[in-house]
C-alpha positions as CSV (number, residue, x, y, z in Angstrom):
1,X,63.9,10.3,-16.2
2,X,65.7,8.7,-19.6
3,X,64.0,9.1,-23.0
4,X,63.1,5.5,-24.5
5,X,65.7,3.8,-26.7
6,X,64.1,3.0,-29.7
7,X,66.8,0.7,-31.0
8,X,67.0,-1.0,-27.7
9,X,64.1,-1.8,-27.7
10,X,63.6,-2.9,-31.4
11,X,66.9,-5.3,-30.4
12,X,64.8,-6.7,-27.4
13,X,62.5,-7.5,-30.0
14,X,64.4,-8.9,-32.3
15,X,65.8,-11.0,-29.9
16,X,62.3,-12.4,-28.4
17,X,61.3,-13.1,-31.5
18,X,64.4,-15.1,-32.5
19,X,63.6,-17.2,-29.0
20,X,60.2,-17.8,-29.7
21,X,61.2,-19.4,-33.7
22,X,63.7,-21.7,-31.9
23,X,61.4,-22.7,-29.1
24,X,58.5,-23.2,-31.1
25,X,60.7,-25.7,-33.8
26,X,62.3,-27.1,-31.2
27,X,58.3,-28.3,-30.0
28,X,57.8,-29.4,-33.4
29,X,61.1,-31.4,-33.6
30,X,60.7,-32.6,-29.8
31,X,57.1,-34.1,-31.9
32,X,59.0,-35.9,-34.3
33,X,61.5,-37.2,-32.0
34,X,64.6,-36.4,-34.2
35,X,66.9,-36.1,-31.4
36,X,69.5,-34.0,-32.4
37,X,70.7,-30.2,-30.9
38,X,70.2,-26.9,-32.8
39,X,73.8,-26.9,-33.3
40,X,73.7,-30.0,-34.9
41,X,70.7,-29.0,-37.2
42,X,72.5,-25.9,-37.9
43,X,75.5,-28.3,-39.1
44,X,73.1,-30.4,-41.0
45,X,71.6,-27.1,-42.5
46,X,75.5,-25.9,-43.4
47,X,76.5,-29.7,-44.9
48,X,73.5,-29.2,-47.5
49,X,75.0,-26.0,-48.9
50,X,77.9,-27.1,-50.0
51,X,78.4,-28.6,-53.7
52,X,80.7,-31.4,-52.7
53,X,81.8,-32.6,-49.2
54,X,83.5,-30.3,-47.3
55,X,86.4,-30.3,-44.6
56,X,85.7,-29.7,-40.6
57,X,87.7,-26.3,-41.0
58,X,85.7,-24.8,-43.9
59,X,82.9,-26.1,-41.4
60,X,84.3,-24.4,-38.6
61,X,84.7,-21.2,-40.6
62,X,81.5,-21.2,-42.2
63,X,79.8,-22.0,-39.0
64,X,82.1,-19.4,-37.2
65,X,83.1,-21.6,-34.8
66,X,86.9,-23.6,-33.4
67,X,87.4,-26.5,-35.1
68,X,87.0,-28.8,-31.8
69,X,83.4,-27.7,-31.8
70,X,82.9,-29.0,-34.9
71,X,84.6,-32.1,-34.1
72,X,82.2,-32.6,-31.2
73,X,79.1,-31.6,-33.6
74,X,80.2,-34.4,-36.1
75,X,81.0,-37.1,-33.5
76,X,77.2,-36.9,-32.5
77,X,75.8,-36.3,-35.8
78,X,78.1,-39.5,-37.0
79,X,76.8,-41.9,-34.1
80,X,73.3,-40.9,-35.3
81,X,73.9,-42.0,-38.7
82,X,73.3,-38.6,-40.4
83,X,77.2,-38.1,-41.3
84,X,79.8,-39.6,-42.2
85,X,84.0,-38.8,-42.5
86,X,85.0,-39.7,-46.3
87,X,89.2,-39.7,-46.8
88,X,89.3,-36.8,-50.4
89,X,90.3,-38.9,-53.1
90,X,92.6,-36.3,-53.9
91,X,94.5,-36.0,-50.8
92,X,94.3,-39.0,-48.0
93,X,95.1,-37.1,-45.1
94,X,92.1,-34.8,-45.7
95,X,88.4,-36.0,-44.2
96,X,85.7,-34.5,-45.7
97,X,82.3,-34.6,-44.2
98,X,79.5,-36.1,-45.7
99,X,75.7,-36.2,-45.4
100,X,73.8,-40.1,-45.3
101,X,70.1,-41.0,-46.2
102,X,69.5,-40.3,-42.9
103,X,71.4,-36.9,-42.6
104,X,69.0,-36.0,-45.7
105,X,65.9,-37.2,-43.9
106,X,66.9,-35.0,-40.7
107,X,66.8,-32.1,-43.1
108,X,63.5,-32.7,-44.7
109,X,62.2,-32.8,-40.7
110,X,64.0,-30.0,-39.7
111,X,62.9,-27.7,-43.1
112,X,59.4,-29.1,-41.9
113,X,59.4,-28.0,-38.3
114,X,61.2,-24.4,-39.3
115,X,57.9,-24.1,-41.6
116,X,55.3,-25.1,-38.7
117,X,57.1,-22.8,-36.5
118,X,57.4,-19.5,-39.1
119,X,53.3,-20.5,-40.3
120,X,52.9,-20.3,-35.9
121,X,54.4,-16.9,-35.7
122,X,53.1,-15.4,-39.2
123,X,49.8,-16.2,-38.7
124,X,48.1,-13.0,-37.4
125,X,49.5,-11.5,-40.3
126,X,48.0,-10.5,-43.6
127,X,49.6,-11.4,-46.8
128,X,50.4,-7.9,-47.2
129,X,51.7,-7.4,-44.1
130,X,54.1,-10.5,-44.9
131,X,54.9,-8.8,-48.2
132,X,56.2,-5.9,-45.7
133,X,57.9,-8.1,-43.1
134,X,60.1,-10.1,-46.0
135,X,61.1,-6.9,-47.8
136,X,62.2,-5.2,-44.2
137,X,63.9,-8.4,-43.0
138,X,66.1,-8.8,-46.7
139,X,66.9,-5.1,-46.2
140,X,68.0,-6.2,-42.2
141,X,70.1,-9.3,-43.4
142,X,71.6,-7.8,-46.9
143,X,72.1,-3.8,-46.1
144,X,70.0,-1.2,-48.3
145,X,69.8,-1.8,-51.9
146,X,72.8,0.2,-53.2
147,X,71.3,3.8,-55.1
148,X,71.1,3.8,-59.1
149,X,73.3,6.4,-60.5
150,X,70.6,7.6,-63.0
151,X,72.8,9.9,-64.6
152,X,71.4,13.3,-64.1
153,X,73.9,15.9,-62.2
C-alpha cells in the first residue's frame, strides 16, 4: 500500500478549484451574452494593463503564447468591436493593439462575472477565514516574504 501524497493531492485541489472559478464565470458571462472565449477575455484583461498600446509580440510574450495565437485572438476580438490595430506614430510598420468602448465595456462585464463567481465560491467562508485564504494565496503566487536581517548575530 502507498502513503498519501499530500502535495498531490493539495495540486488536485488547486486544480478543481481553478475549474470550478472558470466554469462558474463562464455561467455568469454565458448570462450576459458577451460572447467572447477565455482566451480572449484573458487578452482583454492583458490590453488593460498596459500604459499605452502595445504590439502583438509583447502580447504574445506577456501572455506566454506564439505570436499566431495572438493573431487569431485579435482577429476575433477585432470583428467584435472590442480592438482595434493602430499603425505607432513613431514607426509605421509597427501595429499596436488597442482597446474600443466596447473592448472597455467587455471588461467591466468580465470584472463583474469574475466577482459573482469568487462571491459563489467564498461564500461559506468567514471573513476571517478569507483573511487566511488571501494571505496563503499572496504567499502561493509571490514566494515567502523574504527574512529581515534584524541585526543580531
Amino acid at each position: 500500500m502507498t502513503a498519501p501524497d499530500p502535495d498531490g493531492l493539495l495540486a488536485e485541489q488547486l486544480l478543481r478549484l481553478t475549474r470550478r472559478v472558470h466554469r462558474i464565470q463562464k455561467r455568469h458571462l454565458d448570462r450576459g451574452g458577451l460572447g467572447i472565449t477565455p482566451a480572449q477575455s484573458r487578452l482583454l484583461r492583458t490590453l488593460a494593463h498596459y500604459g499605452s498600446p502595445p504590439r502583438m509580440s509583447d502580447l504574445a510574450e506577456r501572455l506566454e503564447v506564439v505570436p499566431r495565437a495572438v493573431t487569431t485572438l485579435v482577429d476575433g476580438l477585432e470583428a467584435a468591436g472590442m480592438v482595434r490595430r493602430a499603425q505607432d506614430p513613431a514607426n509605421r510598420r509597427v501595429i499596436r493593439i488597442e482597446l474600443t468602448d466596447e473592448g472597455l465595456g467587455a471588461l467591466r462585464e468580465l470584472r463583474g462575472a469574475r466577482r459573482l463567481a469568487a462571491e459563489e465560491i467564498l461564500a461559506p467562508l468567514t471573513d476571517e477565514q478569507r483573511t487566511q485564504l488571501g494571505g496563503l494565496l499572496d504567499t502561493l503566487i509571490d514566494g515567502p516574504a523574504p527574512e529581515r536581517d534584524t541585526g543580531a548575530p
